[in-house]
VEXDREN-2710 file (C-alpha; in Angstrom, 1 decimal):
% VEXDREN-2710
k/r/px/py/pz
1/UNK/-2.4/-27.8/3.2
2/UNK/-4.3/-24.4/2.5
3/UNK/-2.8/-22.8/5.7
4/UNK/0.6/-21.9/3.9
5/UNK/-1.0/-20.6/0.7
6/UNK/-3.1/-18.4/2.7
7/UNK/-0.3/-17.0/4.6
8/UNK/2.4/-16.7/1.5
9/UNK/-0.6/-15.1/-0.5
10/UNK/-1.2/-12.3/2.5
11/UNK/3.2/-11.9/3.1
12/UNK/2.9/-10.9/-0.4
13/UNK/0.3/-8.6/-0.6
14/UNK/1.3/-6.9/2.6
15/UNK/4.6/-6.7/1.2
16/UNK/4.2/-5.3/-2.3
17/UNK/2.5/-2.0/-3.2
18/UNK/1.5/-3.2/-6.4
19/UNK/-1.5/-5.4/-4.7
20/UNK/-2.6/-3.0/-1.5
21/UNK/-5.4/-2.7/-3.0
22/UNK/-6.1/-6.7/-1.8
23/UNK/-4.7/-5.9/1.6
24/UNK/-7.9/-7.2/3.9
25/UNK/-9.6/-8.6/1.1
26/UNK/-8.1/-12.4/1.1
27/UNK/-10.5/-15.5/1.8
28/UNK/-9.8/-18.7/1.7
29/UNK/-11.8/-21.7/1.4
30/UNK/-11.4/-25.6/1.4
31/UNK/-13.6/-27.9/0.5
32/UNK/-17.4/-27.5/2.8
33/UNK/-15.3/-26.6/5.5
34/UNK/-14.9/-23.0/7.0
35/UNK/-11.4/-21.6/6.7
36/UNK/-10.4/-18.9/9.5
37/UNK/-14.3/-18.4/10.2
38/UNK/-15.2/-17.9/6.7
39/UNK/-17.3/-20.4/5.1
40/UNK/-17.7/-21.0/1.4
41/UNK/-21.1/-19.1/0.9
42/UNK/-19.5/-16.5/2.8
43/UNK/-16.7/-15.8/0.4
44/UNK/-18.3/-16.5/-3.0
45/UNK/-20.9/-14.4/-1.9
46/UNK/-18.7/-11.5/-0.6
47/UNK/-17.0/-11.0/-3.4
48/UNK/-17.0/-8.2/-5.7
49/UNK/-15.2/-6.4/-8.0
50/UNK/-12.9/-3.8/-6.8
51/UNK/-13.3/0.5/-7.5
52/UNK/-11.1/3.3/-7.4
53/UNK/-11.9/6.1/-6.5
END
């Protein structure tokens, strides 16, 4: 069920200027499982805030 949010989420971002700053920068995760080869720690742990230069 995750699968086509994932995808809509990255057709969007690829598609619209206004969020290339996201472009690369999308994990997903559901439940314990690992999504795409990401697992949860992975992703809560990864992120960050974002910094232009």
């Amino acid at each position: 069920m995750v699968e086509w949010i994932a995808e809509r989420l990255r057709e969007v971002v690829g598609a619209d200027r206004r969020f290339a700053s996201y472009r690369g920068r999308i994990a997903v995760v559901r439940g314990t499982d690992s999504f795409e080869g990401i697992t949860r720690s992975d992703a809560v742990f990864g992120f960050g805030t974002c910094q232009r230069l």
